[in-house]
C-alpha positions as CSV (number, residue, x, y, z in Angstrom):
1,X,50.3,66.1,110.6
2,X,53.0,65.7,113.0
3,X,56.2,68.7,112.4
4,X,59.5,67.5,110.9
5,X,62.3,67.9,112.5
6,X,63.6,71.5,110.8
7,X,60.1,73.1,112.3
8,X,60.8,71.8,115.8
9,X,64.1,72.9,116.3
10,X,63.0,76.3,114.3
11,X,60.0,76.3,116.8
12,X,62.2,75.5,120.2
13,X,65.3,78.2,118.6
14,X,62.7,80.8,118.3
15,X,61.3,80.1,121.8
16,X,64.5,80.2,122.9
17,X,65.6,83.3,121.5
18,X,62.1,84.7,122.7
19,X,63.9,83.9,126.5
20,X,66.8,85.6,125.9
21,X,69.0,82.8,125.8
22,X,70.3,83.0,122.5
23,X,70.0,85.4,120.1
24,X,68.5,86.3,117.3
25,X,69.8,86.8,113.2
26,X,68.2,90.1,112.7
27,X,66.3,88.1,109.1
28,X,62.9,86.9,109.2
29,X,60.7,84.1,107.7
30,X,57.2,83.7,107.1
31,X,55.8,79.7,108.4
32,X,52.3,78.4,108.4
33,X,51.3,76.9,111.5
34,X,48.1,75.1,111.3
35,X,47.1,77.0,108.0
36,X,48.0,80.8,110.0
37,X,51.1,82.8,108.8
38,X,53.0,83.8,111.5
39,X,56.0,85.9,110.9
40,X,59.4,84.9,112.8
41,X,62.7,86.4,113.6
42,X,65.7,83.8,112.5
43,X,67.2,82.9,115.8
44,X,71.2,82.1,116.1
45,X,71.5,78.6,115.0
46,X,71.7,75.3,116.6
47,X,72.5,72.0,115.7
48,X,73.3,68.3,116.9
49,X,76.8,67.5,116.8
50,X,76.3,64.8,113.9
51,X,74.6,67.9,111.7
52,X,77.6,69.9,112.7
53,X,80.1,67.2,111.4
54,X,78.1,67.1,107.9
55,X,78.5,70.7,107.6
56,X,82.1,70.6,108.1
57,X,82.3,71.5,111.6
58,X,84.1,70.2,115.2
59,X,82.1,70.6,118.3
60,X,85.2,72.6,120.2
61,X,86.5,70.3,122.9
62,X,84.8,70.4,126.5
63,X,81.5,72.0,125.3
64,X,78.6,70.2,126.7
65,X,75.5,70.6,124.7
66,X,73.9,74.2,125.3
67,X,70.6,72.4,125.2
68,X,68.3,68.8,124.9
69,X,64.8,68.3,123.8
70,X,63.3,65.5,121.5
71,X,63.2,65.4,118.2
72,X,62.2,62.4,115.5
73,X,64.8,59.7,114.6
74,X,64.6,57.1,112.2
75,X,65.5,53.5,112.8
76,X,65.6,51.2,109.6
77,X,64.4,47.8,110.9
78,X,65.7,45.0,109.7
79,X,67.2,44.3,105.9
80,X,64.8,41.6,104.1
81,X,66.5,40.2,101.2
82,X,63.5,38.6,99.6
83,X,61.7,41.5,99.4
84,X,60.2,41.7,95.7
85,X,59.9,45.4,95.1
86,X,61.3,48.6,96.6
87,X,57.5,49.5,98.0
88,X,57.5,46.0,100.0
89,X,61.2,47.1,101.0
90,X,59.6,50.3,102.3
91,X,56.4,48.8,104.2
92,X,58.5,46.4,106.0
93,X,61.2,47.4,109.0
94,X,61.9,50.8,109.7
95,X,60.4,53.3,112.2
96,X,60.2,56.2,113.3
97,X,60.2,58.0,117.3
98,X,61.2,60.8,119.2
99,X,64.5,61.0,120.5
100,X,66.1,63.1,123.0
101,X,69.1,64.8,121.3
102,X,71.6,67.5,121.7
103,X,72.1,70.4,120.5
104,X,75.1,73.3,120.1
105,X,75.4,77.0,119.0
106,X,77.3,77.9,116.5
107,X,79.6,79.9,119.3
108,X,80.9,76.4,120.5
109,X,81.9,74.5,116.7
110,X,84.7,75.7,114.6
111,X,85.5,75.1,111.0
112,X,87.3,71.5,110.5
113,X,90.7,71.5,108.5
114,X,90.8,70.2,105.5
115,X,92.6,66.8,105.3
């Protein structure tokens, strides 16, 4: 089973935070890795700028991404009008691949203003 994209940025944060290059929450959470609890400190959290933006942040200007790995994107193909059913929809276009994308710490987004 290939990881989603929440346990791969949890899995390169924690690693991370393991280096001493960010840090960590101080809370912990239990996650099953290949049917083994392990038991992991919550590291400081990162995002891409676009899951920034939907939480109602701005990337501060001038930061460059603290760090880039890959992570799975979605691409939806092409739109088939005469598809019949929503399952046909589904089976036909869209896949998915990894992505290199980048990532920022909460120390470099502020809180946007509401319009």
């Amino acid at each position: 089973m290939a990881m989603t994209n929440k346990m791969i940025v949890f899995l390169k944060s924690v690693e991370l935070m393991e280096q001493g290059v960010i840090k960590g929450s101080g809370e912990f959470q239990e996650v099953e890795i290949n049917g083994e609890i392990r038991r992991y400190e919550i590291p400081e959290e990162i995002n891409t700028y676009k899951r920034w933006q939907e939480m109602g942040y701005q990337v501060n200007k001038g930061e460059k991404s603290f760090i880039k790995f890959q992570i799975w994107n979605y691409s939806k193909g092409k739109k088939n009008e005469t598809a019949d059913s929503t399952e046909t929809k589904r089976n036909q276009g869209g896949r998915c691949y990894m992505k290199m994308a980048a990532f920022f710490t909460r120390s470099q987004v502020h809180m946007m203003e509401a319009e």
